[in-house]
Wavefront OBJ file of the C-alpha trace (Angstrom):
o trace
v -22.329 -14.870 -2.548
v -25.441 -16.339 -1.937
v -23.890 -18.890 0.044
v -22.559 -16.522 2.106
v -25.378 -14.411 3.572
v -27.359 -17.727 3.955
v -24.625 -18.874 6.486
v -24.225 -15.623 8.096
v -27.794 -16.108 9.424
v -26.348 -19.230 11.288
v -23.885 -17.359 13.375
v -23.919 -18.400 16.873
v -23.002 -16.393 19.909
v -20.688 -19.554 21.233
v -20.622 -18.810 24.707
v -18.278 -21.784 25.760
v -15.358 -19.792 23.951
v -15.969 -15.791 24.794
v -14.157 -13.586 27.214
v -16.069 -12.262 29.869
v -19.761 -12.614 31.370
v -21.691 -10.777 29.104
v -21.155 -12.864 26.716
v -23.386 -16.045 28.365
v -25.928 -13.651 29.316
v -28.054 -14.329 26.148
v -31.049 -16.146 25.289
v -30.955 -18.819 22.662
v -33.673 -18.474 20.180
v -35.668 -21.574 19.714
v -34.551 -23.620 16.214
v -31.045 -22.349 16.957
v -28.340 -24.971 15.924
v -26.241 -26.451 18.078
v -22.470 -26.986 17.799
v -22.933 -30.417 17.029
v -25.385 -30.132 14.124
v -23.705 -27.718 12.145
v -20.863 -28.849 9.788
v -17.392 -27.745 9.575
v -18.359 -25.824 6.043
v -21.676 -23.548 8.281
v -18.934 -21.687 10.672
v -16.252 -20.436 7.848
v -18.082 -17.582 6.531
v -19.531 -16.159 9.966
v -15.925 -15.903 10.597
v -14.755 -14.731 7.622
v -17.416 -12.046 7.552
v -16.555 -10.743 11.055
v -13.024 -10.937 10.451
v -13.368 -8.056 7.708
v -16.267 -6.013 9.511
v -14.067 -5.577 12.397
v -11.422 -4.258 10.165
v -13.885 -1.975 8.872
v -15.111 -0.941 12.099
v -11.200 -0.561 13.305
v -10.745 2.143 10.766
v -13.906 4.211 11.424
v -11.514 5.599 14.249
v -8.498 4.791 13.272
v -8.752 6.242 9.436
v -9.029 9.692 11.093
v -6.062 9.185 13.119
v -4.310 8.407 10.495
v -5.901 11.423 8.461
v -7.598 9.739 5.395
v -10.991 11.321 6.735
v -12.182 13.663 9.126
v -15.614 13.840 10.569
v -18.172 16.431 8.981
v -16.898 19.755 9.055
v -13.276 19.009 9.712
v -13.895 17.272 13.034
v -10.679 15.025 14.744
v -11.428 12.009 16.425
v -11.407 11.656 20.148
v -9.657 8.541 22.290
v -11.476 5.521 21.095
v -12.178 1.963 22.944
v -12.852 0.099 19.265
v -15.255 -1.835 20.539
v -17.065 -3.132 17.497
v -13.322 -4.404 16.770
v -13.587 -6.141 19.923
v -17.102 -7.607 19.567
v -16.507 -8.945 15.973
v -13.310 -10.854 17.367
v -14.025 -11.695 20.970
v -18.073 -12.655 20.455
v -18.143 -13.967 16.576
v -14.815 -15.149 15.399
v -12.648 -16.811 17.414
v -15.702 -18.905 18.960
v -16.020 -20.222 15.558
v -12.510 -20.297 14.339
v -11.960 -23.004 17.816
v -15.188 -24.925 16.802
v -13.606 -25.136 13.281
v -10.676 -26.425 14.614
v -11.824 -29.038 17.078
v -13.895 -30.006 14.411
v -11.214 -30.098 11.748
v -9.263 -32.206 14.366
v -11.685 -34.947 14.704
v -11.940 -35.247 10.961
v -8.114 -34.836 10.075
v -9.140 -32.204 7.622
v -5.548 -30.126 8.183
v -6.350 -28.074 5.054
v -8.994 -26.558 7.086
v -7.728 -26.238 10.139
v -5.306 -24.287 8.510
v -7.350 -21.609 7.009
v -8.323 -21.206 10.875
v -5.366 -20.736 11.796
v -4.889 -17.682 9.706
v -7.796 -16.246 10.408
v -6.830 -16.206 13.879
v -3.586 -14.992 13.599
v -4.908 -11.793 11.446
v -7.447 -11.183 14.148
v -5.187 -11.903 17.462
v -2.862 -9.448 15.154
v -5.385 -6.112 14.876
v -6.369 -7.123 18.479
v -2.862 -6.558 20.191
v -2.064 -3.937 17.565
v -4.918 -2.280 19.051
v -5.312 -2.640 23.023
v -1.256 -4.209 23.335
v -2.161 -6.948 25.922
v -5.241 -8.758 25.196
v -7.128 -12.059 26.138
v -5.402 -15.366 24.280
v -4.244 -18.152 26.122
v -7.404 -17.910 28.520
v -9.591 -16.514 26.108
v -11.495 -20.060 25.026
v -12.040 -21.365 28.082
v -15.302 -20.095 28.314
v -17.515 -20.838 31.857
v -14.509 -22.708 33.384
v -12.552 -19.398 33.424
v -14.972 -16.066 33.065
v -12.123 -14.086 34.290
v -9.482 -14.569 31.593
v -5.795 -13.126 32.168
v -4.311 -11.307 29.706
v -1.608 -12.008 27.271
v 1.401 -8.966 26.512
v 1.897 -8.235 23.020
v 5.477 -10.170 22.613
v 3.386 -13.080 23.763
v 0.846 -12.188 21.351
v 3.632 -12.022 18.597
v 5.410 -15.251 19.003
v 1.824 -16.711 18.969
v 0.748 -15.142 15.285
v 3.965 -16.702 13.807
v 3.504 -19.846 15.263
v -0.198 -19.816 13.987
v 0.959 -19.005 10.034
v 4.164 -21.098 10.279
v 1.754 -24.397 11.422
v -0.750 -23.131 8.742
v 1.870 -22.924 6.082
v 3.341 -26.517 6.917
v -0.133 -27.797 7.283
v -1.306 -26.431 3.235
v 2.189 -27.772 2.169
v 1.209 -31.170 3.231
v -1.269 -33.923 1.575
v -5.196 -33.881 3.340
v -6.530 -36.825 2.555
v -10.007 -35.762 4.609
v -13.135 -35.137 2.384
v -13.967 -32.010 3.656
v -12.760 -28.957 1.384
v -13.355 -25.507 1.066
v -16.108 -24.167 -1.108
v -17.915 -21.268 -1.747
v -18.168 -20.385 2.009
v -14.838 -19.042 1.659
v -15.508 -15.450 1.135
v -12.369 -14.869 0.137
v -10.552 -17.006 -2.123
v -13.235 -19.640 -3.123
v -11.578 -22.536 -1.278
v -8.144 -21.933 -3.490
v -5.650 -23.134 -1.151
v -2.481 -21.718 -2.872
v -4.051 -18.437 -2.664
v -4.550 -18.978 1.225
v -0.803 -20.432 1.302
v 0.020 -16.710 -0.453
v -2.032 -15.091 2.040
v 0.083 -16.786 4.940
v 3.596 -15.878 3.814
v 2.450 -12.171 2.745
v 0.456 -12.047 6.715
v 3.791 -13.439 8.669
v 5.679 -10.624 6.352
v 3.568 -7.744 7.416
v 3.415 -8.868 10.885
v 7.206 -9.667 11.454
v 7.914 -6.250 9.787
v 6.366 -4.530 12.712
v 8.652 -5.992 15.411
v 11.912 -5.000 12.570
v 12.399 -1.326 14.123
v 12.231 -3.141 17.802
v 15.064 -5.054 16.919
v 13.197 -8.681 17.161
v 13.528 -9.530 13.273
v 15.586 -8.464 10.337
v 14.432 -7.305 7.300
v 16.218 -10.252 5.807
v 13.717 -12.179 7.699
v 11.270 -10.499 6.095
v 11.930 -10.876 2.690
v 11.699 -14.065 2.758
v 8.849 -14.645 4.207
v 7.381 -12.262 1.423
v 9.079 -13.592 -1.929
v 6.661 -16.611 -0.967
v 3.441 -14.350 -0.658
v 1.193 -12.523 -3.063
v 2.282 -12.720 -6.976
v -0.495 -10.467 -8.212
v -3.721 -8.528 -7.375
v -5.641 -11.838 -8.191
v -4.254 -12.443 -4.667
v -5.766 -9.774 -2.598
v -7.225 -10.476 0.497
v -10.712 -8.766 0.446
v -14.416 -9.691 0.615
v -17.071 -8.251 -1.815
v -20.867 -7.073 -1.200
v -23.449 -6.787 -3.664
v -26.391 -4.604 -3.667
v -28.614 -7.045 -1.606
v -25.837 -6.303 1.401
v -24.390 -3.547 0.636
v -21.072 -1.811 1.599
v -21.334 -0.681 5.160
v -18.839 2.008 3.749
v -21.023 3.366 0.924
v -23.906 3.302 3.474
v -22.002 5.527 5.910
v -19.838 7.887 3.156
v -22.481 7.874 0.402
v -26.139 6.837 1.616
v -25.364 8.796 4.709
v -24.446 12.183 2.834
v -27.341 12.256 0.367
v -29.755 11.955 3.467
v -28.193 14.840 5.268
v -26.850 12.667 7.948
v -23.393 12.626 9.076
v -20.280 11.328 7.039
v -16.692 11.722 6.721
v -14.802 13.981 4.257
v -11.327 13.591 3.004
v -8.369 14.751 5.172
v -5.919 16.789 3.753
v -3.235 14.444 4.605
v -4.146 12.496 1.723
v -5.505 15.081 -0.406
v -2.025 16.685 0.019
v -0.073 13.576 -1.057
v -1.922 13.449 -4.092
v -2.369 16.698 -5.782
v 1.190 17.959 -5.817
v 1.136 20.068 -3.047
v 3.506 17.281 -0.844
v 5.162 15.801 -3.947
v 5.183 18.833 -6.233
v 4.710 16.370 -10.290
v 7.495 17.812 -13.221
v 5.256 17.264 -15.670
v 2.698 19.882 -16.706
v 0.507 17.096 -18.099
v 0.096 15.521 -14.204
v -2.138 17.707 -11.910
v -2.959 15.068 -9.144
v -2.338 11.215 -8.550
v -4.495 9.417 -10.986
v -6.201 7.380 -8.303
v -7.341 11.040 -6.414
v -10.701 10.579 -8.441
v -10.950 7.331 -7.597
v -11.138 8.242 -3.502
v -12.685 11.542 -3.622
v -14.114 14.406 -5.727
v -15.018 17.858 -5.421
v -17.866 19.149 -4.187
v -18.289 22.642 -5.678
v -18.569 22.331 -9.081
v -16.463 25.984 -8.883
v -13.828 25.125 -8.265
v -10.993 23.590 -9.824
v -8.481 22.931 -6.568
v -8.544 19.858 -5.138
v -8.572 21.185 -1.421
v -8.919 17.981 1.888
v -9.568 19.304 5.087
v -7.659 20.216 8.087
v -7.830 17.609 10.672
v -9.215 19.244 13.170
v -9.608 22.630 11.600
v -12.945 23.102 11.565
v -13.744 22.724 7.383
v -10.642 24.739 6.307
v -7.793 23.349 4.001
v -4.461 24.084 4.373
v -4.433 27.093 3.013
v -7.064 28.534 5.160
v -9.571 28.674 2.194
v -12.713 26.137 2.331
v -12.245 22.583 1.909
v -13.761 20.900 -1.026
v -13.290 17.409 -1.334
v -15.403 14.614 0.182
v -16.002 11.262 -0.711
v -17.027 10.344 -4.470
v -19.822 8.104 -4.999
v -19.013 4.985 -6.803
v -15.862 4.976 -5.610
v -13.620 2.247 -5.751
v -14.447 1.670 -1.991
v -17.607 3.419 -1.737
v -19.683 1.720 -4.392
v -22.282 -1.239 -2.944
v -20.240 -3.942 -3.784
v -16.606 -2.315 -3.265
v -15.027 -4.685 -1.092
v -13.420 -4.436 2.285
v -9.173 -4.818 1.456
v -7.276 -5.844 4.043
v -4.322 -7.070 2.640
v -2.816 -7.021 -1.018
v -0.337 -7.864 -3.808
v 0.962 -3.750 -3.734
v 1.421 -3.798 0.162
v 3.313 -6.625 0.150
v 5.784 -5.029 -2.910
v 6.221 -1.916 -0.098
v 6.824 -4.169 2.581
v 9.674 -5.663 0.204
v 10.672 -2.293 -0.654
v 10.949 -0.935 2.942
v 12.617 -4.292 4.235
v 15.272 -3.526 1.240
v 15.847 -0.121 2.057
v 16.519 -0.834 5.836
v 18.303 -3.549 5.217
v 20.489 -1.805 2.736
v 21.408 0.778 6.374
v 18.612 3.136 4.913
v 17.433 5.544 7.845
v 14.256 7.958 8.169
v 16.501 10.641 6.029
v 19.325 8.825 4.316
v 19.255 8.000 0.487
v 19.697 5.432 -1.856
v 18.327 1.777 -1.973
v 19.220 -2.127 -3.749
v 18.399 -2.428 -7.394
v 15.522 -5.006 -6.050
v 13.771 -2.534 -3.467
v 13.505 -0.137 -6.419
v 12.193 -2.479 -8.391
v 9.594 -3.559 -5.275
v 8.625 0.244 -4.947
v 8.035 0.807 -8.904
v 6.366 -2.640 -8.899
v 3.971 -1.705 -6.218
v 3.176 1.542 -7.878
v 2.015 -0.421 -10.944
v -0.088 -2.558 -9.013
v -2.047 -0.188 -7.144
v -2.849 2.168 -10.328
v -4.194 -1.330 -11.742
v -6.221 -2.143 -8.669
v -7.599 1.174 -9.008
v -8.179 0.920 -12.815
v -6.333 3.899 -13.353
v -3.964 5.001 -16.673
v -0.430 4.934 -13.870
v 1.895 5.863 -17.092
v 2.561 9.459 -16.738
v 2.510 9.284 -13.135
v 5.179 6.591 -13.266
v 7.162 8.591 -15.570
v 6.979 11.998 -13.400
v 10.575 12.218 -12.292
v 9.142 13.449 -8.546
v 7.968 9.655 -8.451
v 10.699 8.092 -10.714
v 13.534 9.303 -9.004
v 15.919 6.271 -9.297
v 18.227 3.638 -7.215
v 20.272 6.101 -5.346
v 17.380 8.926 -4.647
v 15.169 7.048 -3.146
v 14.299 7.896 0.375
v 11.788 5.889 2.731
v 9.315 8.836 3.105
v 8.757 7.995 -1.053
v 7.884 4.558 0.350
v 5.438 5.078 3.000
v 3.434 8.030 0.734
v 3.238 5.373 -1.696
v 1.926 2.777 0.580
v 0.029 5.450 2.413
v -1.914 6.322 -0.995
v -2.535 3.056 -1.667
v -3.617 1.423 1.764
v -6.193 4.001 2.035
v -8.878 3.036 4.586
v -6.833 0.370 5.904
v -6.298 -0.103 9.364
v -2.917 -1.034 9.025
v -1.609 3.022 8.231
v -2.120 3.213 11.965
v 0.446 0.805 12.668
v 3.248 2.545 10.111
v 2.547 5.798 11.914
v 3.590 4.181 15.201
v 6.233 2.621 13.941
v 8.070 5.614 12.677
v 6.513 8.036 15.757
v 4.416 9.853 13.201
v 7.600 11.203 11.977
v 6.950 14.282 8.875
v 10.269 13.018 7.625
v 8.763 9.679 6.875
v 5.115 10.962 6.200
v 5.808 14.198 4.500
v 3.542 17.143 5.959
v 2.143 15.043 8.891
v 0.840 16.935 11.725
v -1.296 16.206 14.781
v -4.820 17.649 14.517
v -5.499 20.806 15.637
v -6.470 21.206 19.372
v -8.884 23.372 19.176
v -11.034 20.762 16.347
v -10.749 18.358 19.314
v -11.963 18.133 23.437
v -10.155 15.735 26.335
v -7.310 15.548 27.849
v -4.884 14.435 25.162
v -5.477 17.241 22.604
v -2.214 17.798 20.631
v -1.010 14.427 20.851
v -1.198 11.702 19.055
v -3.008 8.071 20.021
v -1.169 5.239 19.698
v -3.973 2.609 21.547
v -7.479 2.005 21.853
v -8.502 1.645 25.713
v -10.817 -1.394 26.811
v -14.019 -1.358 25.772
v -16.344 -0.567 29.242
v -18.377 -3.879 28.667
v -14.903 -5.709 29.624
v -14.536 -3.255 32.053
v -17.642 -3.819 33.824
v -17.342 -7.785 33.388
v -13.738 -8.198 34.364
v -12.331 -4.914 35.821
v -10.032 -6.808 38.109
v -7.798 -7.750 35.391
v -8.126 -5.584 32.907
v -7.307 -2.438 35.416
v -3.660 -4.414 35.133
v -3.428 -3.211 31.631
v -5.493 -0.461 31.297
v -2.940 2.702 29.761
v -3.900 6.056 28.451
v -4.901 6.011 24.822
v -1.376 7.730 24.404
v 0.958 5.130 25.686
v 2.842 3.107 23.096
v 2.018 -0.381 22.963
v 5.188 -3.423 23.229
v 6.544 -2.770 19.802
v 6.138 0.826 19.308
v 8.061 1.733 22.974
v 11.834 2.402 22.806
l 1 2 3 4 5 6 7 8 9 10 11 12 13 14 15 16 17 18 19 20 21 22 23 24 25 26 27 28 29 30 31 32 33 34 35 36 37 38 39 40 41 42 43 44 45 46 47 48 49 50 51 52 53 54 55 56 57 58 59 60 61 62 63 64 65 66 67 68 69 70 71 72 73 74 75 76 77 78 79 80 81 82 83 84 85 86 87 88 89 90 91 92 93 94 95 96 97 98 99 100 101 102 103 104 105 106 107 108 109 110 111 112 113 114 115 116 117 118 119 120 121 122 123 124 125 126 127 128 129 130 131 132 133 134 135 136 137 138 139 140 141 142 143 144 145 146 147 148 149 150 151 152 153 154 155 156 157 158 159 160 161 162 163 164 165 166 167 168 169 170 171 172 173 174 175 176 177 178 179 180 181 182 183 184 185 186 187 188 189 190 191 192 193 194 195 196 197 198 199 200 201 202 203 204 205 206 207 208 209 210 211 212 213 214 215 216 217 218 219 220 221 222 223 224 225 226 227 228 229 230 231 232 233 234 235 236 237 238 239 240 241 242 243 244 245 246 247 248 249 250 251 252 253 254 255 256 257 258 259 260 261 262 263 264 265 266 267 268 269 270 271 272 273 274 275 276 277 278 279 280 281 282 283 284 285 286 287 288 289 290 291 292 293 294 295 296 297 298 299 300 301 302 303 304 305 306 307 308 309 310 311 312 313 314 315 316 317 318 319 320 321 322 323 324 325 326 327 328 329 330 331 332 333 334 335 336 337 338 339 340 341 342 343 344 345 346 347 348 349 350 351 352 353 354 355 356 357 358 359 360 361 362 363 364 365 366 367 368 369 370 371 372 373 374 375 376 377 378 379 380 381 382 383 384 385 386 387 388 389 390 391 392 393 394 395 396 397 398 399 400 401 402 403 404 405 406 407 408 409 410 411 412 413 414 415 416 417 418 419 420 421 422 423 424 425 426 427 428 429 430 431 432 433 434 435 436 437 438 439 440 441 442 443 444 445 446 447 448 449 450 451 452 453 454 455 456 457 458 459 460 461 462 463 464 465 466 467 468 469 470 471 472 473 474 475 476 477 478 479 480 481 482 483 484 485 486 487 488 489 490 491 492 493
């Protein structure tokens, strides 16, 4: 780890590969490096780094559309441009990831050049997932073209899957180059089968998005994903430590004991987890095992586990006072938790869904294939491990354990709900199923009167461009620019 903050001081604003003006206007600090003095090895982890903060800073909004938190007191969030998302990808990774890859170029060091490549398909991914048509094929030409055109999301799509199918040929093959990963890779420590995982599971989660637009089968699917993650040794995630800590316990935990504002949980997920949604058979199981493990309490009177209203100014459901807010030491809210962005148990729900729809399953039908059961009990088990939590009983509960021919998809998405919490990507299975209650049991929109604008009682589905893109290059971007309630490519009928 010390590695990694070392190069993270060596992070360079490329200019030659950014997307509007703004970025050039910057003055280089004397001593910095240039391109051609740093090696290959310097630019991995400033890319790597950014990569995960701008998931993190994606679900700061987009976990309270999706109701894991609220803001203090209850509050909803408003329209959001996400432009920390958009400064982590546009100013600090891509520039890198293309320096990587010229440079892997010149030294044949495919292996690599690879790892690039999916690192740039996850973040051209989040990008069009989040503002639909976005800057690609123009977007690293730097001063020769300030102005850069944007890309639609199909575009966008065909280029992620051509990105993890050249990585995944490219880690299949010999690299006879002596340059290798090391301990700049934040995430799996320059193991290359794990990044080979990583690709499959990616071009599985990605091609299951464009499945309800009728551009790929679940078949197709599955078998991208019986080649990805094996186990929660293969989780795609980057630690802190408690020299720099988690920007999540800062803001949840740090944040709250100062008296300065922080989130709370949302009774969406409270509600999933303490029987209220999913009433448990067994008088021994009060809540979800893992509850603890994202929240606690607050009063010490009380003995409810109550989230709060999203939007409802500090109620719960039941129009008594919510109670639960973040617990410190939390699996993500402790200084080293890590930042998850993908893992072993999504990928067993993306099975299980792909099984389930390709078995004819609908939003209300029942009944599944032998091997999506299987997927949905396995990815039970793995999340109560990831969590460190005793999953027997709860596995056993007949409300979770309901068989073959009971299951329904809503069981799937609560369970991949629970276990994605804080993950970005909950915002793109609400779009996909049009925030449906049958599929997310108990969903509602917040409140309108816990939130101002104009779109109050609907639900986003899109960030809008940030204003610094805007200001830099309104001519084009005023082509794309839709109300933060507009479906993007692959969420529109």
């Amino acid at each position: 780890m010390k590695t990694y903050y070392k190069l993270i001081c060596l992070i360079l604003l490329l200019g030659s590969i950014s997307c509007s003006e703004e970025y050039f206007d910057v003055n280089t600090p004397s001593g910095t490096a240039t391109k051609d003095q740093l090696r290959i090895n310097d630019l991995l982890a400033p890319a790597i780094f950014h990569t995960v903060e701008g998931q993190y800073s994606a679900e700061l909004t987009f976990g309270n559309y999706t109701q894991y938190f609220v803001g203090q007191g209850g509050t909803a969030a408003d329209e959001t441009t996400a432009s920390g998302l958009w400064t982590n990808i546009y100013l600090y990774v891509l520039p890198n990831l293309e320096v990587i890859k010229q440079k892997a170029e010149a030294a044949g060091a495919t292996h690599y050049g690879a790892v690039a490549d999916i690192l740039k398909a996850i973040n051209i991914g989040i990008a069009t997932d989040t503002w639909d048509y976005i800057p690609l094929s123009e977007a690293s030409m730097g001063d020769d073209n300030l102005f850069p055109a944007f890309d639609s999301q199909e575009e966008a799509y065909n280029t992620i899957i051509s990105l993890l199918d050249g990585a995944i040929a490219a880690l299949q093959e010999p690299d006879d180059s002596p340059i290798t990963l090391g301990s700049e890779d934040l995430i799996y420590h320059g193991d290359l089968d794990k990044w080979l995982k990583a690709a499959y599971s990616f071009k599985a989660r990605y091609q299951l998005h464009l499945v309800n637009k009728g551009v790929v089968s679940p078949q197709e699917v599955l078998a991208s994903a019986e080649n990805g993650f094996t186990s929660n040794a293969d989780d795609f995630q980057m630690f802190y430590n408690d020299r720099n800590i988690n920007p999540r316990y800062s803001l949840e935990i740090l944040s709250r004991n100062t008296g300065n504002y922080h989130n709370d949980l949302a009774s969406q997920i409270v509600s999933m987890m303490n029987g209220d949604y999913y009433p448990f058979q067994s008088t021994d199981l009060e809540i979800d095992p893992r509850l603890p493990v994202f929240g606690v309490i607050d009063n010490p009177d009380d003995t409810e586990w109550k989230g709060y209203v999203s939007g409802g100014g500090g109620v719960a459901p039941d129009g008594t006072p919510a109670n639960v807010q973040f617990v410190d030491g939390g699996y993500y809210t402790r200084v080293d938790a890590p930042i998850v962005v993908m893992t072993y148990a999504e990928l067993e729900f993306i099975k299980a869904e792909a099984e389930f729809l390709a078995n004819g399953g609908t939003t209300t039908s029942s009944g599944t294939t032998p091997e999506g059961y299987a997927d949905y009990i396995e990815g039970i088990q793995a999340s109560m491990e990831k969590y460190g939590v005793d999953g027997s009983a709860y596995l056993s509960d007949p409300s979770i354990d309901v068989g073959v021919d009971n299951l329904m998809l809503n069981y799937i998405m609560k369970e991949k709900y629970i276990h994605n919490f804080l993950n970005p990507e909950t915002f793109v299975d609400f779009r996909r199923y049009d925030f449906s209650d049958d599929v997310f049991t108990g969903l509602s929109v917040a409140k309108e009167e816990g939130r101002s604008g104009d779109y109050a009682g609907m639900w986003f589905r899109r960030a809008t461009y940030p204003s610094s893109e805007i200001n830099r290059n309104g001519d084009v971007v005023s082509q794309y620019q839709e109300t933060p309630v507009t479906p993007v490519w692959w969420d529109a009928e």
